[in-house]
N, C-alpha and C positions, 0 to 999 in steps of 0.2 A: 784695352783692346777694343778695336771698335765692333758692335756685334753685325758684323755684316750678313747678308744671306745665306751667303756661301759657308762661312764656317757653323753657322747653324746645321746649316746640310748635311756637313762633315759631321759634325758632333751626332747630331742625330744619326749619322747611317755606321759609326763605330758602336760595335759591340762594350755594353757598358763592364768594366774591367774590376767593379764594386759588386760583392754577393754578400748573401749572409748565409752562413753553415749554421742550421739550427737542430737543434735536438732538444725534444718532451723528454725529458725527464720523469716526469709525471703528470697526471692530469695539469694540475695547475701551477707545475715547474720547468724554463725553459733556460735553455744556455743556448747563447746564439752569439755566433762570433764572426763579427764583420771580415771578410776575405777583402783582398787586393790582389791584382795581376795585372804590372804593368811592362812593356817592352823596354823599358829605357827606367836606368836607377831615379829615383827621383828624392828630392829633401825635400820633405812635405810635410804641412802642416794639417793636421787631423782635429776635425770639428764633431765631437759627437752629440748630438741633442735629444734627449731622450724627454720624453712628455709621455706624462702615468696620471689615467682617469679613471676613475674610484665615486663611490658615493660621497663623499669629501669634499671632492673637487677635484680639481689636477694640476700637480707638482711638475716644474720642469728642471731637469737637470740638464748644466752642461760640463763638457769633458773639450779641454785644448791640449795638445799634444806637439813637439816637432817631434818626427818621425823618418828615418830613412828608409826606404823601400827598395830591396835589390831587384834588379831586372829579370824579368823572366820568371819569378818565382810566387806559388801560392802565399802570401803573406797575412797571417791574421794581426786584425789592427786590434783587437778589445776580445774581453771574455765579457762579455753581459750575462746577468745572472737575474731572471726575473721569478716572483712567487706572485702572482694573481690570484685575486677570488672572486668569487662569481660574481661579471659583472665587469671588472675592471679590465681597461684596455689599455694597452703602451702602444706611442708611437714613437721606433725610432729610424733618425734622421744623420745621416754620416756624409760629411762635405771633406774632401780632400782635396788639397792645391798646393803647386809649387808654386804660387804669387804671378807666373806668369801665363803660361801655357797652357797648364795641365789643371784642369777642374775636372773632381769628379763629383756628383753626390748618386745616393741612391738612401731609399727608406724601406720601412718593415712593420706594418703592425700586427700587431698580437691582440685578440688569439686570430687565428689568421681564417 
């Protein structure tokens, strides 16, 4: 698709339809679970990238998924499950598309 001005605009002035539900657990434990809500079902392919920096260095994981998403409803894509120590940051990054139309990404890092 060509990226013209105009669907830029669009994209930008829709409300993004990607969240993330997080809950501490504990100091340095979180569960955080990417949500979806979109108007129309879609077969969608789910890109997770998650990148974890530490005294170490930093690991990047990824996660590919096809996924169907029913329309209208809260849908959670992933259960993330992080344990951090002082010090360490995660960033992560969730791309969803049906190859044509429909791109969405949004990210999250921690600790926030």
């Amino acid at each position: 698709g060509g990226n013209s001005m105009y669907s830029l605009l669009l994209v930008a002035a829709m409300a993004n339809p990607l969240w993330f539900d997080n809950q501490q657990l504990q100091p340095e434990s979180y569960a955080i679970t990417p949500m979806v809500r979109l108007e129309t079902r879609c077969q969608c392919r789910l890109q997770i990238n998650i990148s974890k920096s530490s005294e170490q260095g930093t690991t990047v994981s990824r996660q590919q998924s096809a996924i169907t998403i029913p329309a209208g409803t809260d849908t959670p894509l992933a259960n993330l499950r992080f344990n951090l120590q002082q010090g360490d940051r995660v960033l992560i990054h969730i791309a969803l598309t049906d190859g044509q139309r429909q791109h969405y990404e949004n990210s999250l890092s921690l600790p926030q």
